[in-house]
TORKOL-4160 file (C-alpha; in steps of 0.2 Angstrom, whole numbers, padded with zeros to 4 digits, m for minus):
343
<pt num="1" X="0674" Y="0913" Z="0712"/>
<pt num="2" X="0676" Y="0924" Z="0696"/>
<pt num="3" X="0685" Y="0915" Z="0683"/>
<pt num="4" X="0700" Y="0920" Z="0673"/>
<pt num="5" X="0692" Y="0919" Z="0658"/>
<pt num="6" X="0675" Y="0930" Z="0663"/>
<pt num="7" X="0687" Y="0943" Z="0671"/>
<pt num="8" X="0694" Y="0946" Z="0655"/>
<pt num="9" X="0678" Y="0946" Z="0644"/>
<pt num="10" X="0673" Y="0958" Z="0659"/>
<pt num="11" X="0688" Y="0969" Z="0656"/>
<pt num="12" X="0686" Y="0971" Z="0638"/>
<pt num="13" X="0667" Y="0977" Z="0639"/>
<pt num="14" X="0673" Y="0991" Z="0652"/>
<pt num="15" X="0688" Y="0999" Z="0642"/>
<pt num="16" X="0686" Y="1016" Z="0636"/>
<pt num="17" X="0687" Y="1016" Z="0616"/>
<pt num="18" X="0698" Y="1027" Z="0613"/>
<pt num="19" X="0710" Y="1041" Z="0622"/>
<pt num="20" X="0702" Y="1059" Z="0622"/>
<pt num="21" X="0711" Y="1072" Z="0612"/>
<pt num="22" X="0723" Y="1086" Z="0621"/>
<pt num="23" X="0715" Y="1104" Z="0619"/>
<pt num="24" X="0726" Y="1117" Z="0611"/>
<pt num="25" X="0737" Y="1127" Z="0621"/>
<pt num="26" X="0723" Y="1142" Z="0620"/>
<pt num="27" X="0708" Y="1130" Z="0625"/>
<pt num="28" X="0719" Y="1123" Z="0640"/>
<pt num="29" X="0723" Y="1140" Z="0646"/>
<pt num="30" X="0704" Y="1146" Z="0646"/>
<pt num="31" X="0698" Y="1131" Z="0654"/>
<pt num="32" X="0711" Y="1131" Z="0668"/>
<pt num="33" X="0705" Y="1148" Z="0672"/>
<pt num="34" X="0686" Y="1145" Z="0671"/>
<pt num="35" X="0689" Y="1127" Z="0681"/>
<pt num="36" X="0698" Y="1139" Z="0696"/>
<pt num="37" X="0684" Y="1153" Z="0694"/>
<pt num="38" X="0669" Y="1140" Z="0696"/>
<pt num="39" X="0681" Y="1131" Z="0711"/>
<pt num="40" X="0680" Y="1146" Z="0721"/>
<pt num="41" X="0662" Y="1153" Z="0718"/>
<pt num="42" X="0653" Y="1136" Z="0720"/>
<pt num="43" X="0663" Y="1132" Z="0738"/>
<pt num="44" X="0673" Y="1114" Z="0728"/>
<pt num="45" X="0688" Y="1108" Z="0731"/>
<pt num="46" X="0700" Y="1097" Z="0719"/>
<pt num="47" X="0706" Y="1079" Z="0725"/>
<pt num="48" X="0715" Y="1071" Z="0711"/>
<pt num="49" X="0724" Y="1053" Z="0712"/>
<pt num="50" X="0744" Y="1052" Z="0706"/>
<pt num="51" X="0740" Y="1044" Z="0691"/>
<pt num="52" X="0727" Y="1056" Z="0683"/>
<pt num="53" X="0733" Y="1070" Z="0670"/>
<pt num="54" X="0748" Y="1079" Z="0678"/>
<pt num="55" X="0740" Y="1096" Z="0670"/>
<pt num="56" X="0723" Y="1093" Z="0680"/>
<pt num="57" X="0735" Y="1085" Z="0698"/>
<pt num="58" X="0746" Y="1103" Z="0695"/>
<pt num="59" X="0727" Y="1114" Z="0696"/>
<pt num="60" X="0724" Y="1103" Z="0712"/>
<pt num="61" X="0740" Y="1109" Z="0719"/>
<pt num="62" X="0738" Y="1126" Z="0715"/>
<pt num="63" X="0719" Y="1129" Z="0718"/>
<pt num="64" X="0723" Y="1122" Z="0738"/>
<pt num="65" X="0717" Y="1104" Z="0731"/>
<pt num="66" X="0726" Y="1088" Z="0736"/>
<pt num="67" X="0734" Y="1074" Z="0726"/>
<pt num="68" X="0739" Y="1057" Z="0733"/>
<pt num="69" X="0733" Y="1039" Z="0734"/>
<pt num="70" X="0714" Y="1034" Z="0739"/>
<pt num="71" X="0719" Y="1033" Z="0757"/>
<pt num="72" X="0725" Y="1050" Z="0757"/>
<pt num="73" X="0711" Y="1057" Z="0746"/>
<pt num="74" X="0698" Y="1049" Z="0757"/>
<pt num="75" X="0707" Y="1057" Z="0774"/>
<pt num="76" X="0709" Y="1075" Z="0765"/>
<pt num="77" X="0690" Y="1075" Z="0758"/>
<pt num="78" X="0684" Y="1069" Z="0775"/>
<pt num="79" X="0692" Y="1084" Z="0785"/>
<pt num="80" X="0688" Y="1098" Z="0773"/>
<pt num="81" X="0677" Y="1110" Z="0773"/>
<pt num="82" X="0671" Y="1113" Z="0756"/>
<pt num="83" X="0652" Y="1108" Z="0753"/>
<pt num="84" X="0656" Y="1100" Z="0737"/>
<pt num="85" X="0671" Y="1089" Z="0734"/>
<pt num="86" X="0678" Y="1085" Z="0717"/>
<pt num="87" X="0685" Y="1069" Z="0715"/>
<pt num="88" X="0697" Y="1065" Z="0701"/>
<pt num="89" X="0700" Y="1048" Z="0699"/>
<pt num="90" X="0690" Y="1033" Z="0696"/>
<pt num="91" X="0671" Y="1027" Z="0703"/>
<pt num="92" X="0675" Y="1019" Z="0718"/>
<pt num="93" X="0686" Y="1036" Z="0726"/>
<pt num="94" X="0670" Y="1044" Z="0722"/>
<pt num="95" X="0661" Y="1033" Z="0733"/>
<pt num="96" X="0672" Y="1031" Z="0748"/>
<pt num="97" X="0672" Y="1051" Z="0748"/>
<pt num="98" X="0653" Y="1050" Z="0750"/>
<pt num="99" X="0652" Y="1038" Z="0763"/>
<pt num="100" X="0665" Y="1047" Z="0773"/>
<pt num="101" X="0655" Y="1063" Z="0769"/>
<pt num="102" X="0638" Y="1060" Z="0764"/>
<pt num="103" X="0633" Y="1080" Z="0769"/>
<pt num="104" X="0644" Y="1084" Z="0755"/>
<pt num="105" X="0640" Y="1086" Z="0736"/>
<pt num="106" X="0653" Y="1070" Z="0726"/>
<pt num="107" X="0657" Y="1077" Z="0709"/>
<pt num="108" X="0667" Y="1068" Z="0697"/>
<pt num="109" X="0672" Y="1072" Z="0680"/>
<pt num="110" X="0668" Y="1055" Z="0671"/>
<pt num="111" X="0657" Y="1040" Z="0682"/>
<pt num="112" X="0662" Y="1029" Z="0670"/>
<pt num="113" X="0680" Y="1028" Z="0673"/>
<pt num="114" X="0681" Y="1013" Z="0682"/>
<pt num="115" X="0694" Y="1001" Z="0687"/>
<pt num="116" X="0700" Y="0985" Z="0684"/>
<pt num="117" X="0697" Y="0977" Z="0700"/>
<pt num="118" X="0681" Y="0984" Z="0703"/>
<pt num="119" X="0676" Y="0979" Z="0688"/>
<pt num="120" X="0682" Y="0961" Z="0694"/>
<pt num="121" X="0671" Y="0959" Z="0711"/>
<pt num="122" X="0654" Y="0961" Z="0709"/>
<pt num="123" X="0644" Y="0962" Z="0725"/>
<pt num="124" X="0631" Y="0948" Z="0723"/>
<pt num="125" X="0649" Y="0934" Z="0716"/>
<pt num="126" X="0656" Y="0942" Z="0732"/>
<pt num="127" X="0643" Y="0941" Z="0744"/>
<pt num="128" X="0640" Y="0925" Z="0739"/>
<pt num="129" X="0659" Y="0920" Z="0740"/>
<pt num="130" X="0657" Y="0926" Z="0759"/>
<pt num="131" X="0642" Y="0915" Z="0763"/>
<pt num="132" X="0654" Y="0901" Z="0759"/>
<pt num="133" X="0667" Y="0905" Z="0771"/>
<pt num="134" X="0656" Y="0914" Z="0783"/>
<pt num="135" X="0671" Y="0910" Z="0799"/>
<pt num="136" X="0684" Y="0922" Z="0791"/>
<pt num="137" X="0686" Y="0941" Z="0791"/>
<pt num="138" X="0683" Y="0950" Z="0778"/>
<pt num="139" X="0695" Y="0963" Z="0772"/>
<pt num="140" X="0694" Y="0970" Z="0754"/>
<pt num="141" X="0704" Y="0982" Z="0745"/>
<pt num="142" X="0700" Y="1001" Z="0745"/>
<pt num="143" X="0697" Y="0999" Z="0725"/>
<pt num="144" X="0678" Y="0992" Z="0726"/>
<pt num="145" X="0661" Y="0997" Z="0726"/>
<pt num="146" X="0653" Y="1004" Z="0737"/>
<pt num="147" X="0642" Y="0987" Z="0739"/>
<pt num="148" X="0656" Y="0977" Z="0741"/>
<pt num="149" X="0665" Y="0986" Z="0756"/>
<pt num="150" X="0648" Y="0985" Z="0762"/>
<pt num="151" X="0650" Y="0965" Z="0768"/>
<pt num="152" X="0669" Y="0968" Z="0772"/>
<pt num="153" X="0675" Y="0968" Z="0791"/>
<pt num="154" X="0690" Y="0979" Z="0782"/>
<pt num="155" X="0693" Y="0991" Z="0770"/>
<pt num="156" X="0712" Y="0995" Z="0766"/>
<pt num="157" X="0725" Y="1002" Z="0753"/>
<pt num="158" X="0740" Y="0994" Z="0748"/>
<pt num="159" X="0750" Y="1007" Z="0761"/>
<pt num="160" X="0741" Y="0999" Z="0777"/>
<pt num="161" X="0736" Y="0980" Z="0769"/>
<pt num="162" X="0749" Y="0971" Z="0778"/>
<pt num="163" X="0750" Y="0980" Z="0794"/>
<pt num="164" X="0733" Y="0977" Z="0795"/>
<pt num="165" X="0732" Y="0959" Z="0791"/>
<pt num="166" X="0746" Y="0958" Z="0801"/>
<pt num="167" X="0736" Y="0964" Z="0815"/>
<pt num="168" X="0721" Y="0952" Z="0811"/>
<pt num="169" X="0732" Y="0937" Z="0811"/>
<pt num="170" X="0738" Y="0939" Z="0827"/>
<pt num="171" X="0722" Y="0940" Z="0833"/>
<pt num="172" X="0720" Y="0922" Z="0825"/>
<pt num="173" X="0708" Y="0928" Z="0813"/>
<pt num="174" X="0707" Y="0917" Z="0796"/>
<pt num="175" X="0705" Y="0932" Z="0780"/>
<pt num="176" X="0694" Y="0933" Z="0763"/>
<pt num="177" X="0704" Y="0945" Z="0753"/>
<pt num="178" X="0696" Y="0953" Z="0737"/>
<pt num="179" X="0700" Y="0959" Z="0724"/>
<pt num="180" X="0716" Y="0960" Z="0719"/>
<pt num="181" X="0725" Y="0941" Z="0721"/>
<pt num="182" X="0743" Y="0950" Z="0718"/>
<pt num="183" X="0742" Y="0961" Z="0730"/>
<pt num="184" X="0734" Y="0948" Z="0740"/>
<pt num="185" X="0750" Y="0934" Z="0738"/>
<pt num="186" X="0762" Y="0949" Z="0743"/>
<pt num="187" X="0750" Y="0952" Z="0757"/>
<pt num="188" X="0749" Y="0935" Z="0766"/>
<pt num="189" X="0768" Y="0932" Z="0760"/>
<pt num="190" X="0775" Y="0944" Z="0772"/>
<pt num="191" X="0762" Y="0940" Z="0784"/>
<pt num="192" X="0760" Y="0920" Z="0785"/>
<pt num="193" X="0740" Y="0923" Z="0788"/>
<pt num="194" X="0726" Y="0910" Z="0783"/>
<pt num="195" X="0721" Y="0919" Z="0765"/>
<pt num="196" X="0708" Y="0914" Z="0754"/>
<pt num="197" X="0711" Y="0926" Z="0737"/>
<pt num="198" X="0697" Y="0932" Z="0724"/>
<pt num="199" X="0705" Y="0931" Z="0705"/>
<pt num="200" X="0706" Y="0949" Z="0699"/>
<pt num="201" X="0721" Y="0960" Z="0696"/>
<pt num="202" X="0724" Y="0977" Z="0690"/>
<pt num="203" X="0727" Y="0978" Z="0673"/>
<pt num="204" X="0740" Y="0991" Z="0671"/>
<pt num="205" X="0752" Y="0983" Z="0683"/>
<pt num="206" X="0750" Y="0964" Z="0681"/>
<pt num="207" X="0758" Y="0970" Z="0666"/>
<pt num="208" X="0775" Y="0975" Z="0674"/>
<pt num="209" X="0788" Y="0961" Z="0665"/>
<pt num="210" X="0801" Y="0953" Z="0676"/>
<pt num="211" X="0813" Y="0949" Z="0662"/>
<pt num="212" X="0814" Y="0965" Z="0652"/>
<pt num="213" X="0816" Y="0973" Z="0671"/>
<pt num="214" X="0832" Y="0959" Z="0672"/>
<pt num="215" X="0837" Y="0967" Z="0654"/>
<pt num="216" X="0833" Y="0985" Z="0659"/>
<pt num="217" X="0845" Y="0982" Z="0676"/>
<pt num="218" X="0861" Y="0976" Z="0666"/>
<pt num="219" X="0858" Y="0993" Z="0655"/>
<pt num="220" X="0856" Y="1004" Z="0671"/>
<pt num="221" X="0866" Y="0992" Z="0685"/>
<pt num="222" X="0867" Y="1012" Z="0697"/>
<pt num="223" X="0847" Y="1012" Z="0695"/>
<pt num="224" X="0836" Y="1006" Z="0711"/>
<pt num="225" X="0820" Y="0997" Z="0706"/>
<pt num="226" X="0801" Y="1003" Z="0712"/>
<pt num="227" X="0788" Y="0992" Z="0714"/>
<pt num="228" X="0769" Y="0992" Z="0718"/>
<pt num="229" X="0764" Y="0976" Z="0726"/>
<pt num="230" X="0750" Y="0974" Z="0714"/>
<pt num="231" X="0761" Y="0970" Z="0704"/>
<pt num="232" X="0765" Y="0950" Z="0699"/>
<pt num="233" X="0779" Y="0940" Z="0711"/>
<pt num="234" X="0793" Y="0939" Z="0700"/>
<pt num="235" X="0793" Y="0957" Z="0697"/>
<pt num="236" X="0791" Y="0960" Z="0713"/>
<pt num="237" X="0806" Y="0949" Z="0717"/>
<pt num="238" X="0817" Y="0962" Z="0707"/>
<pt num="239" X="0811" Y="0975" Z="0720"/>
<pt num="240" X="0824" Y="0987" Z="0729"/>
<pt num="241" X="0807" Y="0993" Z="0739"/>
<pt num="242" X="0789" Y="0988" Z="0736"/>
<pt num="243" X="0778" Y="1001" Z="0742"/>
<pt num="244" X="0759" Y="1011" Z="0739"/>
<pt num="245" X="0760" Y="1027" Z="0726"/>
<pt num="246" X="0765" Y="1038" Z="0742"/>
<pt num="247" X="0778" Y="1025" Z="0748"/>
<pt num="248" X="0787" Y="1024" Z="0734"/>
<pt num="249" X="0786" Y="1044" Z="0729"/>
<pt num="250" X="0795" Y="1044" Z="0747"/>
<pt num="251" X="0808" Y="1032" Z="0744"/>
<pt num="252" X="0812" Y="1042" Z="0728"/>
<pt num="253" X="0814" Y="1057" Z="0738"/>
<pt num="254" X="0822" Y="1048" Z="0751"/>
<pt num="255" X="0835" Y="1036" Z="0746"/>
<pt num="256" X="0853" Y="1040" Z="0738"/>
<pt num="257" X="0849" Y="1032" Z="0721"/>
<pt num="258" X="0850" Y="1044" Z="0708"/>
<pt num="259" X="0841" Y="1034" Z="0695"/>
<pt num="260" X="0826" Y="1023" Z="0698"/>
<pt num="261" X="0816" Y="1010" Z="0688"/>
<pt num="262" X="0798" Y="1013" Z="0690"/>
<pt num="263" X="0784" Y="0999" Z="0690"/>
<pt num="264" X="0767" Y="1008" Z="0692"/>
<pt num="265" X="0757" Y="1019" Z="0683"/>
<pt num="266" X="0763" Y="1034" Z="0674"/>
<pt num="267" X="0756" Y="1048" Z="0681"/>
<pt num="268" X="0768" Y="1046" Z="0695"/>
<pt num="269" X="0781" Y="1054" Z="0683"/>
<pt num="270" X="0773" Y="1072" Z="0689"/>
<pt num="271" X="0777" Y="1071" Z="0708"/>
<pt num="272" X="0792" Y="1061" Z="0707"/>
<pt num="273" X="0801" Y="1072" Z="0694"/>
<pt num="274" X="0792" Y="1087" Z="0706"/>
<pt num="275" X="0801" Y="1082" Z="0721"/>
<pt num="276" X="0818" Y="1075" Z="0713"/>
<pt num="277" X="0821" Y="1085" Z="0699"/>
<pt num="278" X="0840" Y="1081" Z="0698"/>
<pt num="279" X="0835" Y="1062" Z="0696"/>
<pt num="280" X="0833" Y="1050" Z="0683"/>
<pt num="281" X="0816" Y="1040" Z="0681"/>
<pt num="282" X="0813" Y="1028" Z="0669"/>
<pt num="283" X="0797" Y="1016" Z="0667"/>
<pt num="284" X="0795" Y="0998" Z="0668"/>
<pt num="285" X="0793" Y="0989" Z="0651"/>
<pt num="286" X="0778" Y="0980" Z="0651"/>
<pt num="287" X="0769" Y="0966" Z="0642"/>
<pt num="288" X="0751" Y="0961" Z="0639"/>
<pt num="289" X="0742" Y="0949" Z="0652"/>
<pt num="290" X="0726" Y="0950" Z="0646"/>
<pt num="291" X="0719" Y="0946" Z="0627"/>
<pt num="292" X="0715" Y="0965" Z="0618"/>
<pt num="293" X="0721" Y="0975" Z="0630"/>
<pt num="294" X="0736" Y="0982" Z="0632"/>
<pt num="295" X="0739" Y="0999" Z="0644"/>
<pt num="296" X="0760" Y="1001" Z="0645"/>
<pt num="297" X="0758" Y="1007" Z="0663"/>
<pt num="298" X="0747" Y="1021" Z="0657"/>
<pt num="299" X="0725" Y="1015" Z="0667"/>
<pt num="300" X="0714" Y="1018" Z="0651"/>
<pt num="301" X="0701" Y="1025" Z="0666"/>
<pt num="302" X="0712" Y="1037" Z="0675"/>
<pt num="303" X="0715" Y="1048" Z="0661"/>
<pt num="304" X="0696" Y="1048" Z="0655"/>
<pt num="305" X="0697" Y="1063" Z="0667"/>
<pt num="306" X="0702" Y="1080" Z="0657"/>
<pt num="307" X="0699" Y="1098" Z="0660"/>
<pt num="308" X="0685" Y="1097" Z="0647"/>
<pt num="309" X="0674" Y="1086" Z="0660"/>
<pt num="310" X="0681" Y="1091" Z="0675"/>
<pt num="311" X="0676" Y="1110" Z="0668"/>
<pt num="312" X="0658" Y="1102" Z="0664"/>
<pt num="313" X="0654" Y="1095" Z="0680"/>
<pt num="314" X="0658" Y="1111" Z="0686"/>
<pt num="315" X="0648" Y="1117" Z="0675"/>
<pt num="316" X="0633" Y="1107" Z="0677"/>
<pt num="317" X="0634" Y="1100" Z="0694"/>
<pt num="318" X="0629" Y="1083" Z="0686"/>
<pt num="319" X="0641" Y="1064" Z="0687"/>
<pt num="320" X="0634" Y="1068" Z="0706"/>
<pt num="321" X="0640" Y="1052" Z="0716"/>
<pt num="322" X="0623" Y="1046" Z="0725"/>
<pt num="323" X="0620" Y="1029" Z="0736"/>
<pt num="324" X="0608" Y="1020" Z="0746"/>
<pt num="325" X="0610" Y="1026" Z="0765"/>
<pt num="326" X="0610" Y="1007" Z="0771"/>
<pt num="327" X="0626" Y="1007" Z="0760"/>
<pt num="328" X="0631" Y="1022" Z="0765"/>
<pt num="329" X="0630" Y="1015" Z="0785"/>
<pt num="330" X="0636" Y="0998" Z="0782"/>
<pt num="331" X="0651" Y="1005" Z="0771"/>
<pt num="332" X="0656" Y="1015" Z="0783"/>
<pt num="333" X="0663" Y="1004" Z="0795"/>
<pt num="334" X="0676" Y="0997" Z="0785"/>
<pt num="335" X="0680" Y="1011" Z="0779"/>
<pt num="336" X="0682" Y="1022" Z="0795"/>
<pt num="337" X="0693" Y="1007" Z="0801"/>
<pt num="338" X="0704" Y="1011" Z="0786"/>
<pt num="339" X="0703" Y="1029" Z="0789"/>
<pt num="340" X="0709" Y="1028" Z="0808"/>
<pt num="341" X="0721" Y="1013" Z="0806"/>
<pt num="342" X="0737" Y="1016" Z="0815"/>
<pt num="343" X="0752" Y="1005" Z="0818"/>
């Protein structure tokens, strides 16, 4: 099992140095037009994660592209037609689109914008975690390699995690969950089901904290609180509705509230705003978890994507996303159980 301590030394080696610089108003304009012009002439399409840059999620929207969370962008790249898919993001969106659709050419603007909880399960820690609890199932999250949902049974997002444990544990079945143990507490509270956890977290919102969200409320007692279940229990606790991106995009659209406090990552300010513009959103205060790093809701490796590499890998046609076939074949299982998972 990954220690606490490793995981942060682990963290820190991975994190970008420093943010990249905006373009000029001039240089963004010209890019914008050359990403569309190369979009079209080399058969690609954009598929962009909420919390990238809201300038590069707004060119998805209006190039015929997609935005939404990894369970949405692995079901929209799956059933499209283009030949080359360009996933904007961070590695392991790259690779679920490539199992899913390993015909098609994976770009991505930057491969190494990682994340946290990849980062944080490796496949040989893992595999051999697994071989010392070879009875349970294994389900993982959605955010790991390639290698690593390669031994799961499962592969799920945090919009289908529950149901889906739900599912296995009335079946009986006794669950490994990797990597993200927050996520994974949430998961086996609302469930009751026999969960072992791996020790990682995602950075940005471990961060979320419960007591500036208590100060926050007093400030802003008509505001309804958002709450990704990555996030740590107590913060959780506070929650008017704990949901995935999408499921709290909806419930911002959806419910009466007319100002919401909002604990995930920051790029979900586009879409909400987008869909509510006559409502209030205001972002979780936060406070560092882990030593040297600090990310205020904002993931250091979602926005190492701009429109200067995504016009690159245009461009060059190189960040190609390529992997073993056995991987390919044994990832594909979890993954298409993910894909085709109903209630």
């Amino acid at each position: 099992m990954l220690s606490s301590a490793d995981f942060q030394n682990r963290l820190i080696r991975y994190m970008p140095e420093q943010k990249p610089e905006k373009p000029d108003k001039a240089e963004k304009d010209a890019m914008i037009a050359e990403i569309r012009r190369l979009l079209k002439e080399k058969n690609a399409v954009l598929i962009t994660h909420y919390y990238t840059d809201p300038e590069i999620q707004k060119l998805a929207e209006e190039t015929g592209g997609f935005i939404g969370d990894s369970l949405e962008m692995a079901r929209f790249g799956a059933g499209h037609s283009a030949e080359t898919l360009v996933i904007v993001g961070v590695r392991f969106m790259g690779e679920s689109a490539k199992i899913l659709s390993p015909q098609k050419t994976i770009l991505m603007p930057s491969l190494e914008a990682e994340c946290s909880l990849d980062i944080g399960c490796e496949p040989e820690e893992f595999r051999s975690f697994c071989e010392q609890n070879s009875d349970r199932t294994v389900v993982v999250y959605a955010n790991t390699s390639a290698a690593v949902k390669a031994l799961a049974d499962w592969t799920v997002t945090s919009s289908i995690a529950v149901d889906v444990v739900k599912h296995l544990a009335q079946k009986g079945e006794k669950i490994i969950w990797a990597p993200d143990r927050f996520l994974g507490d949430y998961i086996k509270r609302n469930t009751n089901a026999d969960m072992l956890l791996w020790n990682a977290y995602c950075i940005v919102h471990a961060e979320f904290d419960a007591a500036k969200i208590e100060e926050l409320k007093q400030i802003h007692s008509d505001a309804e609180v958002l709450v990704h279940p990555e996030s740590q229990p107590e913060v959780i606790a506070l929650a008017d509705v704990v949901g995935s991106t999408s499921q709290l995009l909806k419930a911002s659209q959806q419910r009466s509230a007319r100002k919401f406090i909002v604990a995930t990552e920051t790029g979900i300010l586009y879409k909400m705003q987008q869909a509510s513009p006559e409502k209030e959103f205001i972002f979780a205060p936060t406070s560092s978890v882990s030593s040297g790093i600090s990310c205020e809701a904002d993931c250091p490796w979602m926005k190492m994507n701009t429109l200067q590499n995504l016009l690159e890998v245009l461009q060059s046609f190189n960040n190609r996303i390529e992997l073993p076939d056995d991987v390919i074949k044994r990832a594909l299982i979890p993954l298409e159980r993910m894909v085709n998972f109903r209630k």
